[in-house]
C-alpha angles and dihedrals in degrees: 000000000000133000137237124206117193116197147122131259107243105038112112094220089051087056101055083047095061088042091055089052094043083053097054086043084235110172109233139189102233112220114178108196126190120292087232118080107223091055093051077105085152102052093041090053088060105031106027097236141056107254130110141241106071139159131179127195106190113305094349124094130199128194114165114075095223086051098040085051102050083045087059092047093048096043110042107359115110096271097039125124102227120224091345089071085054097073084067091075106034083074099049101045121101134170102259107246134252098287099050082049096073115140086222089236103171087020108159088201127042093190125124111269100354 
């Protein structure tokens, strides 16, 4: 099962995310999306919403960096428990609601969480 992180170059979460997995030594799929929201159509089809950093393991999709974090630890640090820690978060995963899905039209700003 691989993962594949969606993210953009320049956002500061997205980087800690790619540190984490570097850490673990984690092999990724690297999807850069577009810097603008509301053309982030990739990362919409699998979370729901328009924010990066993403990864998604199989059929589970995580969208919040601290979460995203404590999953990769879990998962794949040195005391994780493997799949079985995965379970954790099938559960607690849940497609964002109407108002996280905006496409950020009229967004002042196309970065990753401002």
């Amino acid at each position: 099962m691989a993962i594949t992180f969606y993210h953009v170059s320049w956002c500061q979460e997205c980087a800690v995310v790619r540190e984490k997995l570097d850490e673990l030594k984690v092999s990724y799929e690297d999807v850069v999306v577009p810097h603008i929201r509301m053309f982030r159509k990739q990362v919409h089809e699998v979370s729901g919403q328009y924010y990066v950093p993403v990864i998604k393991d199989g059929d589970l999709v995580l969208t919040e960096t601290p979460d995203i974090l404590e999953y990769l630890d879990e998962t794949y640090g040195p005391a994780g428990k493997g799949q079985a820690a995965a379970g954790k978060w099938r559960n607690k995963t849940a497609k964002p609601d109407a108002t996280q899905a905006s496409k950020g039209e009229g967004d002042e700003y196309p970065s990753c969480r401002l």
